[in-house]
LOLUM-667612 format. One record per residue (C-alpha): residue number from 1; chain; x, y, z. Coordinates in pm, 1 decimal, always signed. Layout:
[atom NUM; 'A'; [X; Y; Z]];
...
// end
This chain:
[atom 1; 'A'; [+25360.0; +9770.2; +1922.9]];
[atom 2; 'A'; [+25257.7; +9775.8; +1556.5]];
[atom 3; 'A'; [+25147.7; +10038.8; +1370.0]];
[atom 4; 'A'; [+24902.2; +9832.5; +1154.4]];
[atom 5; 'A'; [+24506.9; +9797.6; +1264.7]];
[atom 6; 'A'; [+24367.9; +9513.2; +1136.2]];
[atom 7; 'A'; [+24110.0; +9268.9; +1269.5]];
[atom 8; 'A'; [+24333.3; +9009.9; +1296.1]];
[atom 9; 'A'; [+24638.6; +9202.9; +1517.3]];
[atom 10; 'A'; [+24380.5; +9410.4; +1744.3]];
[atom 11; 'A'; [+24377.3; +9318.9; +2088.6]];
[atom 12; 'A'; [+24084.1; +9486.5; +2309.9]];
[atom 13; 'A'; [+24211.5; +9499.2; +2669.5]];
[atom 14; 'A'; [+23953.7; +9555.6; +2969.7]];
[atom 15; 'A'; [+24170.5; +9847.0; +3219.0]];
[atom 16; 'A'; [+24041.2; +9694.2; +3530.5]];
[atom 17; 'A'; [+24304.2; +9710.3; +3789.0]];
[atom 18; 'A'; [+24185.4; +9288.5; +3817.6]];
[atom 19; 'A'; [+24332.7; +9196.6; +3480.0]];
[atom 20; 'A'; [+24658.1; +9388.0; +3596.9]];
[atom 21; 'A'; [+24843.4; +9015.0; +3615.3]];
[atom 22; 'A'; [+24785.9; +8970.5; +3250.8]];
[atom 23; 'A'; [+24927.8; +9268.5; +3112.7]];
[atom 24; 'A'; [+25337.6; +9287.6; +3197.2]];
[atom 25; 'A'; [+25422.9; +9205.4; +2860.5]];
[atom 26; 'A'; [+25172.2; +9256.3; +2617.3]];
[atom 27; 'A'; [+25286.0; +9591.6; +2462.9]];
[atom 28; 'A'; [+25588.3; +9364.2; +2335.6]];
[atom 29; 'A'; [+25334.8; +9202.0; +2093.6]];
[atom 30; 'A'; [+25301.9; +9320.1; +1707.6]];
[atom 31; 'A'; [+24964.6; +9375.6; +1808.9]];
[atom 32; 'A'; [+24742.9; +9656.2; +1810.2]];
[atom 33; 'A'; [+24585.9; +9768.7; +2101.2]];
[atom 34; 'A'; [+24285.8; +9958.3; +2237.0]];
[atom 35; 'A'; [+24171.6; +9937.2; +2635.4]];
[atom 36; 'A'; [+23775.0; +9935.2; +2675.2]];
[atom 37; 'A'; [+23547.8; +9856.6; +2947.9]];
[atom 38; 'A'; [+23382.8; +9435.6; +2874.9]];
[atom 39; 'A'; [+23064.0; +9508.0; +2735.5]];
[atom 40; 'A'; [+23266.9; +9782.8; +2452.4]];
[atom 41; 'A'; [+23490.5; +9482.6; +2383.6]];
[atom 42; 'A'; [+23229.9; +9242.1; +2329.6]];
[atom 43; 'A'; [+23057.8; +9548.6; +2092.8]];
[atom 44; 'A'; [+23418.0; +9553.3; +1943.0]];
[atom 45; 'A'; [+23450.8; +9170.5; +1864.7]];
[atom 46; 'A'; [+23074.4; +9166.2; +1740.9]];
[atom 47; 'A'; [+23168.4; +9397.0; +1489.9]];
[atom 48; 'A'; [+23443.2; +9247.2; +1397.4]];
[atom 49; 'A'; [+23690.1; +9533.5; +1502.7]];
[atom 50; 'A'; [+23881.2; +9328.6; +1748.5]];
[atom 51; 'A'; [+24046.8; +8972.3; +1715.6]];
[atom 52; 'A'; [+24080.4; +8914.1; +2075.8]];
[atom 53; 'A'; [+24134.4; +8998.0; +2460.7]];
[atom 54; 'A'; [+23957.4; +8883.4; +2811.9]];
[atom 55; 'A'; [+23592.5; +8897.5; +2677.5]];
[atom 56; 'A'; [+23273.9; +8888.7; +2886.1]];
[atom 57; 'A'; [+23151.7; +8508.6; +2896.8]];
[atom 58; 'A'; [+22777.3; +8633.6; +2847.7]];
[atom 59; 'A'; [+22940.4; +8795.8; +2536.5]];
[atom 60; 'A'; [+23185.3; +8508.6; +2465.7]];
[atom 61; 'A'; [+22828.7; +8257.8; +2519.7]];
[atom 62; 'A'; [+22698.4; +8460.2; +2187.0]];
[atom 63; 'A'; [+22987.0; +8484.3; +1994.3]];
[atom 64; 'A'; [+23144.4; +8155.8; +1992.7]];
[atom 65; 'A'; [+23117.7; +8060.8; +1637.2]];
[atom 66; 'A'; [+23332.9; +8317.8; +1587.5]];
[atom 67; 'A'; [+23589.2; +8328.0; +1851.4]];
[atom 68; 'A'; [+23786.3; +8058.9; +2034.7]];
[atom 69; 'A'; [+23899.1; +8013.5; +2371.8]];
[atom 70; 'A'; [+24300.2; +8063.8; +2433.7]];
[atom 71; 'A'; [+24383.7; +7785.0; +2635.6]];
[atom 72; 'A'; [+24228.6; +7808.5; +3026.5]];
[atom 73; 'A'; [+24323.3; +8183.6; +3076.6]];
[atom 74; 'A'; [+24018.0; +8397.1; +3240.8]];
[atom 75; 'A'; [+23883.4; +8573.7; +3545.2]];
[atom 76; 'A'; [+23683.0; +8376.6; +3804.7]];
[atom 77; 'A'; [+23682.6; +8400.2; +4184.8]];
[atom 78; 'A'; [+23542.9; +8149.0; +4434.7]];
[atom 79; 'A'; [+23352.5; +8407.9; +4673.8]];
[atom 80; 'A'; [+23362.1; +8763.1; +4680.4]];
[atom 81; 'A'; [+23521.9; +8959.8; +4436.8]];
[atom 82; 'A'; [+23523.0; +9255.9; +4565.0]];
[atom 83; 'A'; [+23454.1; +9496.5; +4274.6]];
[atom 84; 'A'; [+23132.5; +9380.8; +4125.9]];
[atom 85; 'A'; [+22896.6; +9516.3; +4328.1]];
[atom 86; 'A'; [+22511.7; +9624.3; +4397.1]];
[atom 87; 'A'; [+22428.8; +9901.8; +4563.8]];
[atom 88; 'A'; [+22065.1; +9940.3; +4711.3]];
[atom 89; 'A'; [+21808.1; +10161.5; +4899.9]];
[atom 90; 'A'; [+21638.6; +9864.2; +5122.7]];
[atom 91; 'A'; [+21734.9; +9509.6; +5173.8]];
[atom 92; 'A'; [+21787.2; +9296.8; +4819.3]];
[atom 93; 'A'; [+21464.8; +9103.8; +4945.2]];
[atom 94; 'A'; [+21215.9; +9455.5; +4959.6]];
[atom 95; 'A'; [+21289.2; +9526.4; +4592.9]];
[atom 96; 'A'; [+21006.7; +9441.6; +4386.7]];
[atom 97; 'A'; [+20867.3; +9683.8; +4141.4]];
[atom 98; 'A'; [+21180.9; +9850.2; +4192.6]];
[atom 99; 'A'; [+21404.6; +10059.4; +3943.8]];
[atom 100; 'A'; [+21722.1; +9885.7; +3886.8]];
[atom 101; 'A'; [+22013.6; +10124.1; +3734.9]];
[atom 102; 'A'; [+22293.0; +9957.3; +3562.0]];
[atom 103; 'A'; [+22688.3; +10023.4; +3473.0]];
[atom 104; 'A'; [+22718.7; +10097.9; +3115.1]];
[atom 105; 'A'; [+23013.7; +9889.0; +3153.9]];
[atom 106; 'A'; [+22940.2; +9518.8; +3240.0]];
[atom 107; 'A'; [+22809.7; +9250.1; +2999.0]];
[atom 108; 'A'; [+22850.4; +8957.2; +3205.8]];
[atom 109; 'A'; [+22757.2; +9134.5; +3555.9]];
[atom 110; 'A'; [+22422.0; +9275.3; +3425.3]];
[atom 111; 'A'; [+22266.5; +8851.3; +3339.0]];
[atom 112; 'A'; [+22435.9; +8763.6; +3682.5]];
[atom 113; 'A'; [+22237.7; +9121.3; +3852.7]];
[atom 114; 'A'; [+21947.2; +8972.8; +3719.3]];
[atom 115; 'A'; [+21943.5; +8587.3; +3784.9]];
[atom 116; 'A'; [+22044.4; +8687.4; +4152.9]];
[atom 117; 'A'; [+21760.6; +8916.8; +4185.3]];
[atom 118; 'A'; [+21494.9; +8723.5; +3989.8]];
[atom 119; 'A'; [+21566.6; +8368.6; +4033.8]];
[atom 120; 'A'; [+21778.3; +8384.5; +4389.5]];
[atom 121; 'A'; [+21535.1; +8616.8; +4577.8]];
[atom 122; 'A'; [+21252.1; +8603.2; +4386.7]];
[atom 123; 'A'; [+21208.2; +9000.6; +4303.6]];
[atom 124; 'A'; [+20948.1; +9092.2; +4031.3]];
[atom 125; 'A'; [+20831.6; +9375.5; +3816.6]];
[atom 126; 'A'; [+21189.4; +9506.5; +3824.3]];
[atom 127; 'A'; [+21298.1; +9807.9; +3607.2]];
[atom 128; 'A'; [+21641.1; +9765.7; +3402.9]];
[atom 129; 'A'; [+21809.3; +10070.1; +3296.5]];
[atom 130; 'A'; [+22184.9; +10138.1; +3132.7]];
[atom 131; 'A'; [+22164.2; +10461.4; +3265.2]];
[atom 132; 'A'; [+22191.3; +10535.6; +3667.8]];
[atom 133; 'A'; [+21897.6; +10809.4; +3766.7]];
[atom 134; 'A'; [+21852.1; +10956.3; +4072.6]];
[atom 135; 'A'; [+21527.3; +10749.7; +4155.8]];
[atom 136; 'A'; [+21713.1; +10405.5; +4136.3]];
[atom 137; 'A'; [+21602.4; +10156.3; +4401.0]];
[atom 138; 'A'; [+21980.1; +9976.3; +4351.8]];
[atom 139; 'A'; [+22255.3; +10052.0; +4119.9]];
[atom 140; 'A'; [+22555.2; +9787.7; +3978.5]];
[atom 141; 'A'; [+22887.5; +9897.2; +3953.1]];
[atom 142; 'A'; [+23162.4; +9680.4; +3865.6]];
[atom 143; 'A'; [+23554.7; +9716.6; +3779.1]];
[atom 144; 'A'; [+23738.1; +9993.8; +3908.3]];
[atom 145; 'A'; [+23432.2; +10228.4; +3982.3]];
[atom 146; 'A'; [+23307.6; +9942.5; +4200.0]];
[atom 147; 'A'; [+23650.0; +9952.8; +4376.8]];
[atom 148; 'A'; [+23642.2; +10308.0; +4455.6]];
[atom 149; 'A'; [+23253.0; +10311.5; +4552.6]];
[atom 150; 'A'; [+23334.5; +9982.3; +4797.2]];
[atom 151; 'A'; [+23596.1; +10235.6; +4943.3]];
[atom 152; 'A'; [+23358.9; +10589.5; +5009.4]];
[atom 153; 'A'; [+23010.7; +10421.8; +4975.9]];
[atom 154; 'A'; [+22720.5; +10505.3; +4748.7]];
[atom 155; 'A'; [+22539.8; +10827.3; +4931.6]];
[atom 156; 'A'; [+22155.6; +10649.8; +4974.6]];
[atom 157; 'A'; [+22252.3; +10274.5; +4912.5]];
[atom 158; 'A'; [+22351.7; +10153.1; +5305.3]];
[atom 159; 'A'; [+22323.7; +9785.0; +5161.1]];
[atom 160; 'A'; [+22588.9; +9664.0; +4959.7]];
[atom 161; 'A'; [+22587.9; +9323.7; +4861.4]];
[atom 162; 'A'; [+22883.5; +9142.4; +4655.0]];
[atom 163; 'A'; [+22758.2; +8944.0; +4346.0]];
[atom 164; 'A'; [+23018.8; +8707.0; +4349.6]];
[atom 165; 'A'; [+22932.8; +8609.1; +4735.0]];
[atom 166; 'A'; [+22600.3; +8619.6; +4599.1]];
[atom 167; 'A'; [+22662.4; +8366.6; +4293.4]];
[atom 168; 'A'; [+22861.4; +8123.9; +4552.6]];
[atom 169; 'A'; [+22607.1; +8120.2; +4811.9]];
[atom 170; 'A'; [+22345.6; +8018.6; +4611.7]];
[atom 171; 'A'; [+22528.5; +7794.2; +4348.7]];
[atom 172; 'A'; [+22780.8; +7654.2; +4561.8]];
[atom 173; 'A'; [+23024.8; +7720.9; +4253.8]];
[atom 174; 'A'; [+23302.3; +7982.2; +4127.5]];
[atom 175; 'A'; [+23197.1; +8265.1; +3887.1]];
[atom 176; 'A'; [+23352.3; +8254.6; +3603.0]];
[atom 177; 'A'; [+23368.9; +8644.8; +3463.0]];
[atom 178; 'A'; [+23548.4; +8669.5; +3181.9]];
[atom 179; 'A'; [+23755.6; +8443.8; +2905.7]];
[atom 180; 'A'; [+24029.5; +8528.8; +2738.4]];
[atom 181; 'A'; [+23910.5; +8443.8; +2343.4]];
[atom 182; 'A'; [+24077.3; +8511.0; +1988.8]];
[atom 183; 'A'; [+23914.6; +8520.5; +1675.8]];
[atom 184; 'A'; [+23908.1; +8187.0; +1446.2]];
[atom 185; 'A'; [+24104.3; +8350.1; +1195.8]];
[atom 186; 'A'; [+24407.9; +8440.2; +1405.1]];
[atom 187; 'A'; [+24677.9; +8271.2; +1308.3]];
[atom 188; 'A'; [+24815.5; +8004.2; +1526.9]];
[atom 189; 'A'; [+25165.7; +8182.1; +1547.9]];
[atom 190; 'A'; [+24999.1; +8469.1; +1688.2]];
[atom 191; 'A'; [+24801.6; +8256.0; +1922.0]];
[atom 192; 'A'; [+25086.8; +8111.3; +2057.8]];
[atom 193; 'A'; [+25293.1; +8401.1; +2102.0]];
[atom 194; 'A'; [+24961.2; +8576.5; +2286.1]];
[atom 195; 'A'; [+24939.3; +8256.5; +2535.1]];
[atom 196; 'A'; [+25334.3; +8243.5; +2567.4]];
[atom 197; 'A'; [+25338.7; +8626.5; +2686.6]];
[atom 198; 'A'; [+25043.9; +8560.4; +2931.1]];
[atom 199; 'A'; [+25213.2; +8263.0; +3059.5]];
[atom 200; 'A'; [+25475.7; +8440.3; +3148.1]];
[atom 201; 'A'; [+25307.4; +8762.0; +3294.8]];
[atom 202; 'A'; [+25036.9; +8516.0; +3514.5]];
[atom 203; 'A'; [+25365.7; +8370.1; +3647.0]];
[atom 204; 'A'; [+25562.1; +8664.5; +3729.7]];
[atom 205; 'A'; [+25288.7; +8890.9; +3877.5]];
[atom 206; 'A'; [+25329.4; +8859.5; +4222.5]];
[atom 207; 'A'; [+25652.8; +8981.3; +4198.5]];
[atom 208; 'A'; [+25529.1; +9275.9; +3958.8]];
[atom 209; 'A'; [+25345.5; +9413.5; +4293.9]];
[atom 210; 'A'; [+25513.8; +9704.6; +4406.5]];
[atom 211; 'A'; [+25501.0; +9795.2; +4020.2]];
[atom 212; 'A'; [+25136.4; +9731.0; +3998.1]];
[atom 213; 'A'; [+25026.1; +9938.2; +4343.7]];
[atom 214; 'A'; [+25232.0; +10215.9; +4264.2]];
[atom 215; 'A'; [+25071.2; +10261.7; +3888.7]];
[atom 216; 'A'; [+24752.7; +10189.5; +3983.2]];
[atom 217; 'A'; [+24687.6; +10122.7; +4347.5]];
[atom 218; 'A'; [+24653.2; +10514.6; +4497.2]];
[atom 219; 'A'; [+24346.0; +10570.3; +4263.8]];
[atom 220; 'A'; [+24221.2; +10383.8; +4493.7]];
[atom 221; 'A'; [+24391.3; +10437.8; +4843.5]];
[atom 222; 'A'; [+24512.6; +10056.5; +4822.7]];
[atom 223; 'A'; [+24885.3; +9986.0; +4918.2]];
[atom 224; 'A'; [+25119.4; +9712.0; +4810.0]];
[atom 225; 'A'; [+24939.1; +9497.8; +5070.1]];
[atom 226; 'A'; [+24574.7; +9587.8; +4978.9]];
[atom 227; 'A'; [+24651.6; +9475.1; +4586.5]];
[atom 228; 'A'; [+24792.3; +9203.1; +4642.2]];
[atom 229; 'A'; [+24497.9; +9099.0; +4915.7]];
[atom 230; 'A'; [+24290.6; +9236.3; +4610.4]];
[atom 231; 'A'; [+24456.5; +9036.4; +4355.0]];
[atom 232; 'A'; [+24484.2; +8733.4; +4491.8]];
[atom 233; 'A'; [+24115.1; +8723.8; +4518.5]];
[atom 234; 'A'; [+24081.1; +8639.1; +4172.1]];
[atom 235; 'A'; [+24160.1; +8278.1; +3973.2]];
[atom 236; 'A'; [+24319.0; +8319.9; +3644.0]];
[atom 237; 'A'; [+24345.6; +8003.5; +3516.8]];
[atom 238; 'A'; [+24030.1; +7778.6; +3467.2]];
[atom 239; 'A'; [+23987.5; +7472.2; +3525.6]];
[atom 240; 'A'; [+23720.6; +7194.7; +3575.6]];
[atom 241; 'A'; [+23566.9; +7365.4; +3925.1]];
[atom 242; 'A'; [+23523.2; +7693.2; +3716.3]];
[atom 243; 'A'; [+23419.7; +7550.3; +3424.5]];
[atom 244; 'A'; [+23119.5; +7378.8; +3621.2]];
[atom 245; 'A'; [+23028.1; +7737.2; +3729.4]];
[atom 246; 'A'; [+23091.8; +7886.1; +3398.8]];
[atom 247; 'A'; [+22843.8; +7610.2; +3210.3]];
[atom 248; 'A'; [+22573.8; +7659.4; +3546.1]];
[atom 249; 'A'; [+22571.2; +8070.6; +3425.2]];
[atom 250; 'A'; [+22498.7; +7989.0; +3055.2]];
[atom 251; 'A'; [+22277.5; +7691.7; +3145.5]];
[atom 252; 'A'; [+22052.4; +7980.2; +3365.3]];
[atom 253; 'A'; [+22052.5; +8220.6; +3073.2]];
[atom 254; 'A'; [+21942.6; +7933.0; +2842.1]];
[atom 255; 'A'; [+21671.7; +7883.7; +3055.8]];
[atom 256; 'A'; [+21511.9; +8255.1; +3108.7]];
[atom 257; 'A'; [+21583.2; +8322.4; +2701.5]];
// end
């Protein structure tokens, strides 16, 4: 890995155990790199600090004058996913008026939280916060806090409902999470050396598993079995299906803005 830290070498990696598939190689790269949670790397790329790396779409939706997509890489699933989840005190219907606590974490997660509550179930007069208090009537977790909540439960929250089962059941479409993005001014040799070296990880990570579970997996009490099962829940290339769900998300936000 290089030494230098400059915008245009700077890759900002989200350390989700779902991105796992995309990150055998990477470290081979003369890149610099820092690990942050998606709404820090959006922060990041804003700022100009970053060049690149799997970036929130709702972030990606703001920034892209200034950042292009590399090729169809990106994290989508077709149903649940498992680790982006809402946590509440009464049934998603009862929550009106209610105080809605959010993960410091999520970019993305937080506009779908909201268009699934508001527009889905028609709840009003909700409360936002990016802090989780002790009165929250529901609470969003996502990533690999989501993971380990979905395994002990949320003390107070016996209703647990997945917001990409949510997204699918009411837009018939895949949710399209994240995209991986570099900046306009990265070179094209680094872009292609970037795509080349997640080519080759996407392809190889099923065979990376044993690897993968025994790094990350008993953080989590998952097994070989359990990440892969996990895993393979997601769709990391994106094509025309996803892309319909990905333009429905950014066609909703246009609409409440």
């Amino acid at each position: 890995m290089s030494s230098k830290s400059t915008t245009k070498t700077t890759l900002a990696l989200i350390p989700y155990l779902n991105c796992e598939p995309f990150y055998a190689n990477l470290d081979a790269l003369d890149f610099e790199i820092v690990r942050e949670s998606p709404r820090r790397l959006g922060q990041l790329a804003e700022e100009g600090a970053a060049a690149g790396g799997p970036m929130a779409v709702a972030d990606w939706f703001r920034l892209r004058d200034r950042f292009d997509l590399l090729g169809d890489f990106g994290i989508a699933c077709e149903g649940p996913a498992h680790s982006v989840l809402f946590f509440a005190r009464e049934p998603i219907e009862r929550l009106s008026g209610g105080q809605i606590g959010l993960t410091s974490e999520s970019s993305t997660s937080v506009q779908l939280l909201r268009l699934v509550l508001e527009r889905k179930y028609g709840q009003t007069e909700l409360e936002y916060s990016r802090e989780l208090g002790e009165d929250d009537d529901g609470r969003l977790l996502i990533g690999d806090e989501a993971l380990l909540a979905a395994g002990d439960g949320l003390d107070g929250y016996p209703f647990v409902y997945d917001l990409g089962q949510e997204w699918h059941g009411w837009r018939a479409l895949p949710f399209v999470f994240a995209r991986w993005v570099v900046s306009k001014d990265v070179p094209e040799e680094d872009r292609r050396a970037l795509a080349e070296n997640l080519e080759s990880s996407l392809r190889g990570w099923e065979l990376r598993i044993p690897e993968i579970a025994a790094r990350r997996g008993r953080e989590f009490g998952l097994d070989g079995r359990a990440v892969r099962r996990y895993l393979s829940t997601f769709i990391y290339r994106i094509g025309p299906v996803e892309e319909l769900g990905q333009q429905a998300f950014e066609e909703l936000l246009e609409e409440d803005a």
